[in-house]
PyMOL commands that place a pseudoatom at each C-alpha (Angstrom):
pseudoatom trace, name=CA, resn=UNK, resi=1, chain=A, elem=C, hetatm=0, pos=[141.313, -27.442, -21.014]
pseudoatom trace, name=CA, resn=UNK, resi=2, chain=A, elem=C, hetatm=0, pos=[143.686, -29.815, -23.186]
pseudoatom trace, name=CA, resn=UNK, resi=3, chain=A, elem=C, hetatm=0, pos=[147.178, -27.957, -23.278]
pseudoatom trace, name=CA, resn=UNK, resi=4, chain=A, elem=C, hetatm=0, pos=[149.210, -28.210, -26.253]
pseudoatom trace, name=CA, resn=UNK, resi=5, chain=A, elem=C, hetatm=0, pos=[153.114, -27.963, -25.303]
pseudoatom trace, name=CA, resn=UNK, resi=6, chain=A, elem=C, hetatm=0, pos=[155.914, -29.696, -25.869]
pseudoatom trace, name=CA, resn=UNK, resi=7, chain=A, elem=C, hetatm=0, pos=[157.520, -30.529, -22.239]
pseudoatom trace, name=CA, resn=UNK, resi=8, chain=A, elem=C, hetatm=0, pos=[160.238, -32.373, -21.743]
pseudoatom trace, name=CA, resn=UNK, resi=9, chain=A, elem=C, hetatm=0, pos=[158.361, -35.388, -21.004]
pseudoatom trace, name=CA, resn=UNK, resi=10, chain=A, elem=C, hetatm=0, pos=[157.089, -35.755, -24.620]
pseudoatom trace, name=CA, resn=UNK, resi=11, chain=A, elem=C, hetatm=0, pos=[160.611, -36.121, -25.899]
pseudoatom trace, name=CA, resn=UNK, resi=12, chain=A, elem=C, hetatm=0, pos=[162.637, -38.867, -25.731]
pseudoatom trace, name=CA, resn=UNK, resi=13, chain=A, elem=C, hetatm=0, pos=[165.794, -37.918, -24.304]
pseudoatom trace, name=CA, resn=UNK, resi=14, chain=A, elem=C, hetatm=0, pos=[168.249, -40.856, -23.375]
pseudoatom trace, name=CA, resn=UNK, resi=15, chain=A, elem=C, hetatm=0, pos=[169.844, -43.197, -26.120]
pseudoatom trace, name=CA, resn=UNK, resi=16, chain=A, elem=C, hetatm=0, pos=[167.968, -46.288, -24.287]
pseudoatom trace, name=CA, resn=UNK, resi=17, chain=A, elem=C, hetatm=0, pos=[164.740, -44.541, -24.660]
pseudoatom trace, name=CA, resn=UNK, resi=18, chain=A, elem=C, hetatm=0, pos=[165.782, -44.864, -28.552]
pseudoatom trace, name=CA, resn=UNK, resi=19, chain=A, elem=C, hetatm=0, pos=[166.893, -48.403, -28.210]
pseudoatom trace, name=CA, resn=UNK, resi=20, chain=A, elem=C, hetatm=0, pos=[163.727, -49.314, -26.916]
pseudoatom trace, name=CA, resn=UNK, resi=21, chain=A, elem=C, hetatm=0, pos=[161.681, -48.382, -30.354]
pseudoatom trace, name=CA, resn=UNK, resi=22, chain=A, elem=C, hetatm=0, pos=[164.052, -50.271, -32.153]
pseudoatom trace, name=CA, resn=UNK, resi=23, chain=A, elem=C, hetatm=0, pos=[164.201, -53.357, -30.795]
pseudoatom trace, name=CA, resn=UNK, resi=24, chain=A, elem=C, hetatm=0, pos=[160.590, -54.565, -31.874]
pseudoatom trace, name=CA, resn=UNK, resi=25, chain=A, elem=C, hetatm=0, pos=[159.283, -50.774, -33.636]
pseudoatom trace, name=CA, resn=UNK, resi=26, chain=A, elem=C, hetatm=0, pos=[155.874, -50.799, -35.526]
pseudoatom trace, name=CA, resn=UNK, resi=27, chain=A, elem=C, hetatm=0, pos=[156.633, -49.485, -39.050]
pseudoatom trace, name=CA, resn=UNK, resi=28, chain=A, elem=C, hetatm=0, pos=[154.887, -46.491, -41.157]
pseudoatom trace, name=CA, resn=UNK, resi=29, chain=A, elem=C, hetatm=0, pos=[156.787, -45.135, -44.059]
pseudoatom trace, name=CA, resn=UNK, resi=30, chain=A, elem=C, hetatm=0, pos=[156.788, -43.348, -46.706]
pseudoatom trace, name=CA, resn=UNK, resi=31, chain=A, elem=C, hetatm=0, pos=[159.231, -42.850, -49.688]
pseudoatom trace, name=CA, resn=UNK, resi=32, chain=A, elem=C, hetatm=0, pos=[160.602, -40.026, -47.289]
pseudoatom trace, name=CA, resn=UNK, resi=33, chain=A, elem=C, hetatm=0, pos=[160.019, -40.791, -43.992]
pseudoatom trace, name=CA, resn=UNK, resi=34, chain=A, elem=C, hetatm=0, pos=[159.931, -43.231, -41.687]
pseudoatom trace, name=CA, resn=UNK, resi=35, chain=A, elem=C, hetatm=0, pos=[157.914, -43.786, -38.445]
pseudoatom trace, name=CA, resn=UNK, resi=36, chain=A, elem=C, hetatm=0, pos=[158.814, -46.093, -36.009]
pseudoatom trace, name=CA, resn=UNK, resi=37, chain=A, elem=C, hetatm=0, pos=[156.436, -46.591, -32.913]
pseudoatom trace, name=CA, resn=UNK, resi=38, chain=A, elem=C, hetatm=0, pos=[156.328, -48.831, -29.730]
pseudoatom trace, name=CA, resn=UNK, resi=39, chain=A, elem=C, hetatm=0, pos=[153.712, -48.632, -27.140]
pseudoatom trace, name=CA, resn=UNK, resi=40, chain=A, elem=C, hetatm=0, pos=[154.688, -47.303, -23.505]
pseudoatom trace, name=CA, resn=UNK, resi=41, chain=A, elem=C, hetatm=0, pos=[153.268, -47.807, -20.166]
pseudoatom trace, name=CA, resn=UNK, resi=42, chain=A, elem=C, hetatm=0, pos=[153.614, -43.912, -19.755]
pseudoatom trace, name=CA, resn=UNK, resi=43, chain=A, elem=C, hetatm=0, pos=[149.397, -43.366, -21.145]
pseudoatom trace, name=CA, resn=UNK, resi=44, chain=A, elem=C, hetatm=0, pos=[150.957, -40.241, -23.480]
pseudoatom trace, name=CA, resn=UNK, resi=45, chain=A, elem=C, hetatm=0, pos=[152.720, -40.172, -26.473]
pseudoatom trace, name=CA, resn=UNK, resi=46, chain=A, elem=C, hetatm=0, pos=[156.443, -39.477, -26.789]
pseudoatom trace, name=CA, resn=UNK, resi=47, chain=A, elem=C, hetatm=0, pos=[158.750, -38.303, -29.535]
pseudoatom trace, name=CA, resn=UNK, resi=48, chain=A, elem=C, hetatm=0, pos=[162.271, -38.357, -30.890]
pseudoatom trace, name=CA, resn=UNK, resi=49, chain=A, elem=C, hetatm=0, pos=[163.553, -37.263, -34.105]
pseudoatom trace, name=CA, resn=UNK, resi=50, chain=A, elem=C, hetatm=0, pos=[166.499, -38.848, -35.742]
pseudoatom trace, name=CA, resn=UNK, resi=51, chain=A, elem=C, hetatm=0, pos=[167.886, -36.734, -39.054]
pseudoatom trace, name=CA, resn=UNK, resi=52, chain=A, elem=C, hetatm=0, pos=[171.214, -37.382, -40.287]
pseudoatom trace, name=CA, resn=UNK, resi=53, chain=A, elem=C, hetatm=0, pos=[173.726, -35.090, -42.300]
pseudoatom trace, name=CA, resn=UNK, resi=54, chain=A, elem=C, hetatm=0, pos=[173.763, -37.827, -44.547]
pseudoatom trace, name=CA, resn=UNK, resi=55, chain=A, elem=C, hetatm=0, pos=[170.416, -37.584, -45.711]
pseudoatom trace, name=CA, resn=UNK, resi=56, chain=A, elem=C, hetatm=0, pos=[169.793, -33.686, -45.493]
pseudoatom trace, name=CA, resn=UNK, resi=57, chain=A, elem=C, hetatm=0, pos=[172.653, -31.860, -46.309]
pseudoatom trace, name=CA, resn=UNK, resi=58, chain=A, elem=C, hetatm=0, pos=[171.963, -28.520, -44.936]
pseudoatom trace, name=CA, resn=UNK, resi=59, chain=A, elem=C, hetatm=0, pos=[171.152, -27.052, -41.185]
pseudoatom trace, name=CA, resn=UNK, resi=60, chain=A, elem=C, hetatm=0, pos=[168.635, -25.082, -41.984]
pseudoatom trace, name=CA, resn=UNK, resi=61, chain=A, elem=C, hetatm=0, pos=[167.125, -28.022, -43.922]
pseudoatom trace, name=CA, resn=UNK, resi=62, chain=A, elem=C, hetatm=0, pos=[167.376, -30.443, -40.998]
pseudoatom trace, name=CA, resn=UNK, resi=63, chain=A, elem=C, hetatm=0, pos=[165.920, -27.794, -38.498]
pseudoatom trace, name=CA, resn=UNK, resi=64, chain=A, elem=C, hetatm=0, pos=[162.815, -26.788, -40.978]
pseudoatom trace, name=CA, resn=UNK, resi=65, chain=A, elem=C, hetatm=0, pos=[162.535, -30.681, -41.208]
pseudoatom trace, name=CA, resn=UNK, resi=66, chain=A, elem=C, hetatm=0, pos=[162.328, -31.142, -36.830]
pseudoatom trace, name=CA, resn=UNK, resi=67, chain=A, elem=C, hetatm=0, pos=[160.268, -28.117, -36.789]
pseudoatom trace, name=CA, resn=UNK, resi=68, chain=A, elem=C, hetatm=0, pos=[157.175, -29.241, -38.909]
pseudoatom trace, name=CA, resn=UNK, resi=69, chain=A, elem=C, hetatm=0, pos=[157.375, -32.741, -36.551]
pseudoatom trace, name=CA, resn=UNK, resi=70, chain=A, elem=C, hetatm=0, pos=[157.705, -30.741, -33.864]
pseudoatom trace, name=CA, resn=UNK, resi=71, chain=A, elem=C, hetatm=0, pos=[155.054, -28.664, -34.301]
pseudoatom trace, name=CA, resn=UNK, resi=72, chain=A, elem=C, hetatm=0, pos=[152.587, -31.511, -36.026]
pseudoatom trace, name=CA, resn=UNK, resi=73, chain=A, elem=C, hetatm=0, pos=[153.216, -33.761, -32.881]
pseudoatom trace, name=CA, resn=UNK, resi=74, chain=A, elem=C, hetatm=0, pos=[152.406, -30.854, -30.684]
pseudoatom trace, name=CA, resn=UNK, resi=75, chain=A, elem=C, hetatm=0, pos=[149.404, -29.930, -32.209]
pseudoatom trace, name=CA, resn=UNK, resi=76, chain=A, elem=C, hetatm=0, pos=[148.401, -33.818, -32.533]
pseudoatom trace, name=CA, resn=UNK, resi=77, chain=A, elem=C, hetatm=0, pos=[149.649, -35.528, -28.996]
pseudoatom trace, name=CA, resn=UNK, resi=78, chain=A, elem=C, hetatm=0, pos=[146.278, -35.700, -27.616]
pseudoatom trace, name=CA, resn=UNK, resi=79, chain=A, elem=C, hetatm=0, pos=[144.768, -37.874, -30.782]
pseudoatom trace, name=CA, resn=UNK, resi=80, chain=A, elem=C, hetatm=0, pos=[147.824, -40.039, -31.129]
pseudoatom trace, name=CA, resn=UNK, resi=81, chain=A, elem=C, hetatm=0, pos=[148.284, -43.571, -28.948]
pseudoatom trace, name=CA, resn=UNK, resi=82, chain=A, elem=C, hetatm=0, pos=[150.633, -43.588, -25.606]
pseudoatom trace, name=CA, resn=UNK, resi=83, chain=A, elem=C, hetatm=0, pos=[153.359, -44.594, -27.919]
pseudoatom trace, name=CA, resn=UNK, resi=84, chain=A, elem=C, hetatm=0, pos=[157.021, -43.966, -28.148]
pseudoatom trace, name=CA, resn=UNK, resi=85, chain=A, elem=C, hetatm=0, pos=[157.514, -42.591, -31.885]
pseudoatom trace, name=CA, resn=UNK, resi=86, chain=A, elem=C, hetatm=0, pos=[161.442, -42.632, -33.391]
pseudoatom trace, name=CA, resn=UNK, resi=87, chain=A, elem=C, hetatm=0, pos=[161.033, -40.182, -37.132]
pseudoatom trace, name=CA, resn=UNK, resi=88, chain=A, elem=C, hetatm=0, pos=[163.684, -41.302, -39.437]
pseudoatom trace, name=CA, resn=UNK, resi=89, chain=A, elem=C, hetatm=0, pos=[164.530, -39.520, -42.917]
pseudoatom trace, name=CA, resn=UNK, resi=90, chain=A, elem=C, hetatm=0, pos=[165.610, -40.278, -45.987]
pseudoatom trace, name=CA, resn=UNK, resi=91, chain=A, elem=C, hetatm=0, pos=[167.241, -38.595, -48.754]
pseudoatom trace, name=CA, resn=UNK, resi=92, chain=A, elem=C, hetatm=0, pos=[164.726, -36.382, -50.874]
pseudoatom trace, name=CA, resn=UNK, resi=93, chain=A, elem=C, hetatm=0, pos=[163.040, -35.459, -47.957]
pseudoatom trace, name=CA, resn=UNK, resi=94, chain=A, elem=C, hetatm=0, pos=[164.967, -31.682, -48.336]
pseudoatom trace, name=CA, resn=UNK, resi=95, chain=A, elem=C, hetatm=0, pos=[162.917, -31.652, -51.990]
pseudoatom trace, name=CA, resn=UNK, resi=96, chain=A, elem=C, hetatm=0, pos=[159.237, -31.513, -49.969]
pseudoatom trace, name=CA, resn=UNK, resi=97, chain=A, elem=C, hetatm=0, pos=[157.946, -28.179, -49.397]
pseudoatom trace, name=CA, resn=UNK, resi=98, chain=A, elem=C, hetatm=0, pos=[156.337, -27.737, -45.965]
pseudoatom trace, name=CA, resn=UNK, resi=99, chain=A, elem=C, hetatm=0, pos=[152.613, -28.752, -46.533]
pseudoatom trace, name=CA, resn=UNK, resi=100, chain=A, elem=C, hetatm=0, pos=[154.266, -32.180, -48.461]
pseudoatom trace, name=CA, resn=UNK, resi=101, chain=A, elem=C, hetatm=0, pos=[156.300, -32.745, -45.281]
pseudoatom trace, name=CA, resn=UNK, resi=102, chain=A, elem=C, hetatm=0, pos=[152.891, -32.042, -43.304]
pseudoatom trace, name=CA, resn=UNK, resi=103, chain=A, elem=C, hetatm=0, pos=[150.732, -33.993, -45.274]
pseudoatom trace, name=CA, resn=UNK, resi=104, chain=A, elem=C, hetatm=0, pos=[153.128, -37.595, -45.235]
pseudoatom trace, name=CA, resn=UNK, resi=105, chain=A, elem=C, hetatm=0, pos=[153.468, -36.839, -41.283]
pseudoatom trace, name=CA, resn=UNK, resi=106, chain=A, elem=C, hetatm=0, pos=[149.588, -37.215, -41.294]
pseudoatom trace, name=CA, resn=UNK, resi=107, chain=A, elem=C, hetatm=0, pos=[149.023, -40.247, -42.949]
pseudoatom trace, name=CA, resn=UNK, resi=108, chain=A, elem=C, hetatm=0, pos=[151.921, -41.784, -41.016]
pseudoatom trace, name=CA, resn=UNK, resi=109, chain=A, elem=C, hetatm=0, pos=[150.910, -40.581, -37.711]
pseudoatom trace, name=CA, resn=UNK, resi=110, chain=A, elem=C, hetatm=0, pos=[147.016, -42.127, -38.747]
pseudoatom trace, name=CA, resn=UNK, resi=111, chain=A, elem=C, hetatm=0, pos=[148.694, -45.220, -39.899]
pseudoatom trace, name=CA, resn=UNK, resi=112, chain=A, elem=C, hetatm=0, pos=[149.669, -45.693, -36.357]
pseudoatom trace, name=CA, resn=UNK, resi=113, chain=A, elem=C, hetatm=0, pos=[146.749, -44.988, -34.834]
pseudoatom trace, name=CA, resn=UNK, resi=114, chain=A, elem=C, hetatm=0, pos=[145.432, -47.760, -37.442]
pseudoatom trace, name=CA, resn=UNK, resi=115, chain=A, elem=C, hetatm=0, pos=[148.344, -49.820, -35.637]
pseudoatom trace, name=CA, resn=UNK, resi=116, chain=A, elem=C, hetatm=0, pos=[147.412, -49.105, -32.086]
pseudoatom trace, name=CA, resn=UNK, resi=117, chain=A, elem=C, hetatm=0, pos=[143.872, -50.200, -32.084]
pseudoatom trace, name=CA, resn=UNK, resi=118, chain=A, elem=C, hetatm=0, pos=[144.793, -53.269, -33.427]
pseudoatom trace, name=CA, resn=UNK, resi=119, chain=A, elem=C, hetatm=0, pos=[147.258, -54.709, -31.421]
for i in range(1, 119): cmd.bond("trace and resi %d" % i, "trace and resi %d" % (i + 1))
show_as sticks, trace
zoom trace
């Protein structure tokens, strides 16, 4: 049976772990949000989600915005490559509704699938 949590092991926890997708990070964007992946040796997928008060304003914006990766990631780790996955925002991103959020998560997250069977 394929479990669907979030464990601790599917975050990336430690400021090095961060480093490492940005030294040499495969890109996806969008106007809103931004994607950066790096394969790992670990065979699953790992996230870490980087939203600053400069971009989106409001808590309760910031947390709705961690919450739909969150929960897309979760629901999505098993079809995604064993890759180390940094989501950066950018202003406007507080102006999506949920399913708009949802919707440019998808095409970033296939993107990188796109990405991993190529290299």
């Amino acid at each position: 049976m394929v479990t669907l949590a979030f464990t601790r092991e599917l975050r990336l926890l430690t400021p090095r772990h961060f480093d490492n997708v940005f030294k040499q990070p495969q890109r996806a964007s969008s106007p809103e949000i931004t994607i950066l992946g790096r394969l790992n040796e670990l065979g699953h997928p790992r996230i870490g989600l980087t939203i600053a008060k400069k971009n989106v304003k409001r808590a309760h914006e910031r947390n709705r915005i961690k919450r739909l990766a969150r929960e897309y990631f979760r629901l999505h780790q098993h079809d995604l490559p064993p890759m180390d996955f940094v989501l950066l925002v950018r202003r406007g991103v507080a102006n999506l509704d949920n399913q708009q959020i949802t919707e440019a998560l998808d095409k970033l997250w296939r993107r990188h699938r796109r990405l991993a069977q190529k290299s």
